[in-house]
Every structure is written in structure tokens, then in C-alpha cells.
N, C-alpha and C positions, 0 to 999 in steps of 0.2 A: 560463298554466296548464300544468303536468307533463304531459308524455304520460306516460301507464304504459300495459304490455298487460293487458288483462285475464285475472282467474284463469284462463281455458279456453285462452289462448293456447298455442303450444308457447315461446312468447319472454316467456311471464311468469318472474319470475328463479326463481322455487321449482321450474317444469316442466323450465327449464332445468337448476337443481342435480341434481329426479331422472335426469335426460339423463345428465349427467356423472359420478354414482354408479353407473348402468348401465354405462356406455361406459369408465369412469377406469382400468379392467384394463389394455387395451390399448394406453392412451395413451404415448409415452415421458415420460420424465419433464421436457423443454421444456415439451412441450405438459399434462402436469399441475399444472405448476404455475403456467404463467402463465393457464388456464382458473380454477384455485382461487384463483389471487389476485383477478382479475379479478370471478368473481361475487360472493367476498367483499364486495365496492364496491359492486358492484350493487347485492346484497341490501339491504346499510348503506342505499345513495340511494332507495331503492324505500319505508325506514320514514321517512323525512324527508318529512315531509309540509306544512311551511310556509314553509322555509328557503330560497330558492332559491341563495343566494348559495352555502351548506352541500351543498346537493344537488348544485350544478356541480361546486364538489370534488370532493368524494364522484365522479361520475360518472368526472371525468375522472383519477383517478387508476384508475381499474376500467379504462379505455381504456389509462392507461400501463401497468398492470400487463399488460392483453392485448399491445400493441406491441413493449415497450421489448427491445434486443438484448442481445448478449454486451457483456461489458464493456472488450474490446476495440475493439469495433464504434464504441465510443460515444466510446471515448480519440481514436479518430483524426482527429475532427473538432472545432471549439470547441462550444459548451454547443448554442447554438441552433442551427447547422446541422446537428450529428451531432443533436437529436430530431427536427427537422422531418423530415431525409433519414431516416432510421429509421420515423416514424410514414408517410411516400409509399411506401417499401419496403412497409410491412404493405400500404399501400391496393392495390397493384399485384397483390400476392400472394393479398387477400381476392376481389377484382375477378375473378382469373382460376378462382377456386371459384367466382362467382356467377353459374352459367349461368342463374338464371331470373331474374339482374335484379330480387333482392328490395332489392339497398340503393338504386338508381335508383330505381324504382315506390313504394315506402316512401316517400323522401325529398323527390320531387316532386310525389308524389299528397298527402301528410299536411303538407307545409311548406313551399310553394311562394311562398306570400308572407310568410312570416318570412326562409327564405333569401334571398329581392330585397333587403327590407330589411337583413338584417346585411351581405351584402355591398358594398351602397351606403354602410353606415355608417362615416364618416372615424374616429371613436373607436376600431375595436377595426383601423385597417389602419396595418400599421405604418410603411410613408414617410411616412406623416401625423406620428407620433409624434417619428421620425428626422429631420424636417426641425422640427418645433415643438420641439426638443431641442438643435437644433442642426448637427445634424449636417451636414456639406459633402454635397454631390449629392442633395438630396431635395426640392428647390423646386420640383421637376416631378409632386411628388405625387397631386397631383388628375388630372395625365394618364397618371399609373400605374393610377390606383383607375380611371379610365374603361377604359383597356384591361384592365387584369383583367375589369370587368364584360361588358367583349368576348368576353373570352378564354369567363367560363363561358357565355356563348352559346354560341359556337361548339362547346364540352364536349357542353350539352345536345342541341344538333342533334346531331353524331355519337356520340352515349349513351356517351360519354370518363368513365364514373361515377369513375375514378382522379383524371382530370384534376379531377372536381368535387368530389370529396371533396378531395382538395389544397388546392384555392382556399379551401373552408369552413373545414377544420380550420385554416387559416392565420389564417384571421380568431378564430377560436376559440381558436387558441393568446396572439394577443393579450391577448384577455379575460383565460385563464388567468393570464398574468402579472401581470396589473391586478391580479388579487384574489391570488392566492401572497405574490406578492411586495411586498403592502401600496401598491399603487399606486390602490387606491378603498378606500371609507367603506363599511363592513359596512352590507345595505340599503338605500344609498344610490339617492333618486329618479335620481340623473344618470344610473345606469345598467341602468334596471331592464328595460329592453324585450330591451336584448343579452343580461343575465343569465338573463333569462326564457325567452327564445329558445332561447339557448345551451344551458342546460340539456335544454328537449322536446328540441332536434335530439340532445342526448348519450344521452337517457333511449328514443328512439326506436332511436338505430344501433347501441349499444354491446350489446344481447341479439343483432342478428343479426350482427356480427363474430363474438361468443363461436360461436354456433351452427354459422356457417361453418367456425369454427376448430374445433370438434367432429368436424363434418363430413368434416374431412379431418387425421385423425391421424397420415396417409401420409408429410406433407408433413415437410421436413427443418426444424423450426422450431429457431431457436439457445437455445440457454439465455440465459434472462432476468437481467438483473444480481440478485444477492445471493441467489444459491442457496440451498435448504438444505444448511447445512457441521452436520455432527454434531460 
């Protein structure tokens, strides 16, 4: 089932919009546009109401629109290491705004046994894919996917919420590519429990990113790829 916040929340997406029509004066213009693009997404995934496959989309391009760097930023690495290194960049940056520890508490108190399960899940990790593919050095997969499972223990003991958000969105970005890039069957049963999943965990974090990034307008954020050019 979708997490959404409730109308009275301050992280329902409309309370947010009024937040950022308040605050949009001040903002520079990095930080206005990748906020307007982002909740743009939001709003869109928040009317989707039976779609999941539609709604992870939806979510997660509202995540890229908040993340994604200068276009420079993005040249100097190949496809998938410059987004992953880009989107652990933001998690480090949001992490150091979150002194009360809303995306830990959020994400551990609300999805504590969906997250066990996707990250145990060999489908959406990618040595899994990389060795079923072919690829040379990945036969040791499954003792990758256990030390990761290690690794976010270890995260969650010393509350490493970067380190845990890393591990997730890894698994997550999997998925992304499944469904982008035509690598699963629209509504398909094989993968319904990750898409399922994946979506709440997007539909839960991606208002308090925005918020946090509201929160601090201070910060030097880069301009987002494909500016407004008049």
C-alpha cells in the first residue's frame, strides 16, 4: 500500500507547495528550481492512486529532479557512477541538515520490515544481475549481498543514516532501471512486493528531503542539469 502524509501533515505535498510559495523569495535560484521541479513529481505521484509501477516513476524522478548536479558534475564520471556518486553526495549533505534524525526515525520506525526484505532481495542487487549477465568477477555475489546486509547493520548501530540511505537507494536504483529501461512487464506479479515497497519507501523520504532542502537555503546547492535558458 502507498504511504502518503496526511492533509494536516507539514510533508503532505500541497503544505509543502504552500511552504515554498512562502519561502521561494529568498531561495537562489539552484535551490528554486530543483524544489519546483521536484514537488512538481510529487504532487503528480501523490494523484496516482492505483498505479504503482506509475507512481515509482513519478517518485523517483521528483528525487532526481531534487539530487541531480551541474552538468559538468555528471560529464566526469560514466552514466551510473556519476548518479549513484551524485545522489550519496546529496544523502551526506541532507544527513548533515538532519539534526533531529527525521529520515532515520521515519524510516526505521514506518519500514523496518520492508527495508530487511528489499535488501535481502537478490532481484533488485546488482552482482546478482552482473554475474547472471555474465559479467567476469561477480560469482561471489551472494557474499557481496551478505556483507552488505552486514554492512547496514553495522549503519544502523552507529545511526550512519547516509551510510543507510546509500545501501537502499542502491537497491532502489536497481529497480529504477528494471522499469526505465524496459527490463520488467508493466504490473508484472514477479515484481510486485519490491515495486510496492519501493514506491512507500519514495513516497515516505522524498517530502522530507524536499523539506530539509527548504530548510536550508544557505547551503551552496549547484544548479541542476537543464536550467531555465530564455
Amino acid at each position: 500500500m502507498a504511504y502518503r502524509y496526511p492533509p494536516g501533515s507539514p510533508l503532505h505535498h500541497e503544505n509543502l507547495k504552500a511552504k515554498q510559495r512562502e519561502l521561494r523569495g529568498d531561495f537562489p535560484e539552484p535551490l528554486t528550481l530543483r524544489v519546483h521541479r521536484a514537488l512538481s513529481w510529487l504532487r503528480r505521484a501523490e494523484a496516482e492512486q492505483t498505479d504503482e509501477d506509475v507512481r515509482f516513476i513519478l517518485l523517483w524522478i521528483g528525487f532526481n529532479a531534487a539530487y541531480a548536479g551541474d552538468v559538468e558534475a555528471s560529464r566526469a564520471l560514466s552514466a551510473a557512477e556519476g548518479e549513484r556518486g551524485l545522489f550519496q553526495t546529496f544523502f551526506t549533505t541532507l544527513v548533515s541538515f538532519d539534526g533531529k534524525h527525521r529520515i532515520y526515525d521515519m524510516v526505521w520506525q514506518r519500514f523496518p520490515q520492508e527495508i530487511r526484505v528489499l535488501l535481502a532481495n537478490r532481484y533488485v542487487f546488482h552482482p546478482f544481475w552482473q554475474h547472471h549477465n555474465g559479467a567476469p568477477g561477480y560469482a561471489d555475489w551472494a557474499d557481496r549481498l551478505e556483507r552488505s546486509r552486514t554492512a547496514i547493520g553495522a549503519a544502523l548501530r552507529d545511526h550512519d543514516t547516509a551510510k543507510i540511505l546509500s545501501i537502499l537507494f542502491d537497491r532502489l536504483y536497481v529497480l529504477r532501471n528494471q522499469l526505465v529501461h524496459g527490463g520488467s512487464t508493466w504490473n508484472s506479479d514477479v515484481n510486485r512486493a519490491q515495486v510496492r515497497d519501493g514506491a512507500a519507501l519514495l513516497g515516505c523520504l522524498l517530502p522530507i528531503f524536499i523539506d530539509l532542502m527548504m530548510d536550508n537555503a544557505g547551503y551552496e546547492w549547484p544548479m541542476p542539469n537543464y536550467p531555465v535558458v530564455e
